[in-house]
Structures are given as C-alpha cells and as structure tokens.
C-alpha positions as CSV (number, residue, x, y, z in Angstrom):
1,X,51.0,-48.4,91.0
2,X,47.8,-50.4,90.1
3,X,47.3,-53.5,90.2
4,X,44.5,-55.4,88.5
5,X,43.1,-59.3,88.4
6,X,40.8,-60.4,85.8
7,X,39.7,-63.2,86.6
8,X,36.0,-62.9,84.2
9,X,33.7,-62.8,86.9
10,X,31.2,-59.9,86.7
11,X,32.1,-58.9,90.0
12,X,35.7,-58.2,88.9
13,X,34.5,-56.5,85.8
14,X,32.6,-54.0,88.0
15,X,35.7,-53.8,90.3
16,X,38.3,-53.3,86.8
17,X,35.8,-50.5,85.5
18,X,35.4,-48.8,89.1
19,X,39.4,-48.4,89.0
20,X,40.1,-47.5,85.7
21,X,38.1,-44.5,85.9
22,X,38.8,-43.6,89.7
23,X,43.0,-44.1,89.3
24,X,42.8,-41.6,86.3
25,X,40.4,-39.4,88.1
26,X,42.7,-39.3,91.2
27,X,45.6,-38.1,89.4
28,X,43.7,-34.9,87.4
29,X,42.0,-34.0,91.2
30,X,45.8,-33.9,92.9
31,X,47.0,-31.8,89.9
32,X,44.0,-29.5,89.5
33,X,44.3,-28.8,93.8
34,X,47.9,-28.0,93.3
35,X,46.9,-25.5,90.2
36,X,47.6,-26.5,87.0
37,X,45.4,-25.2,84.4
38,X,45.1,-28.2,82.2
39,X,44.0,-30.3,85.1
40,X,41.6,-27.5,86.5
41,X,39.8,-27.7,83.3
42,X,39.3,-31.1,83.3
43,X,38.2,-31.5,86.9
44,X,35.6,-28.4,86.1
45,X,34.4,-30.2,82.7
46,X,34.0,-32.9,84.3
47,X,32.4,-31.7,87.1
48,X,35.0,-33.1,90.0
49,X,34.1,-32.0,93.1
50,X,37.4,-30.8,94.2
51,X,36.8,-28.8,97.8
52,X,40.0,-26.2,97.3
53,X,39.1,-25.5,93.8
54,X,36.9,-22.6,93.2
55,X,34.0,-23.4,91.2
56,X,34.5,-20.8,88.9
57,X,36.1,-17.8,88.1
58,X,33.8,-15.3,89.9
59,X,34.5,-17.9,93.1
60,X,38.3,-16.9,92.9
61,X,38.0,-13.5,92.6
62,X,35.6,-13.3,95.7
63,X,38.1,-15.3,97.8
C-alpha cells in the first residue's frame, strides 16, 4: 500500500512526485528480475539499473 498526505507545502509536493514515480518504478524492477518480458522492456527503455538483468541480449548469451 501507499499512502500519501497533501498537505500543499512544496516540501510535500517534492515528497508526492518522488513517490509516484519510485512506487511504479519498484513494481516494473521486481517483475523485470523475476523475467517477464513486458517488464524487462520497460526497465531497459527506461534505462533501470536492474543488477540481475542483463543489459542486453549479447549480455545473456555470454552468461
């Protein structure tokens, strides 16, 4: 779960935009480690740095 308070400060405006882009970020990184493709491209396009996931395809093959 997430939970959020806006309360209109600017410091909770930088906190709200920090975790609505980390939570959805979290969720494509645990999916692309366990290997599904969808999430793999998405964590490559968006250039995730992901530490189990081979960089590219030539990385794979040479593992």
């Amino acid at each position: 779960g997430l939970v959020v308070v806006a309360d209109g400060t600017s410091d909770a405006d930088r906190r709200i935009g920090r975790t609505l882009h980390n939570d959805p970020g979290i969720g494509v990184a645990r999916h692309a480690d366990a290997g599904y493709p969808e999430s793999v491209a998405i964590a490559r396009t968006a250039r995730f740095r992901i530490p189990s996931l081979p960089r590219s395809d030539a990385e794979r093959t040479a593992r």
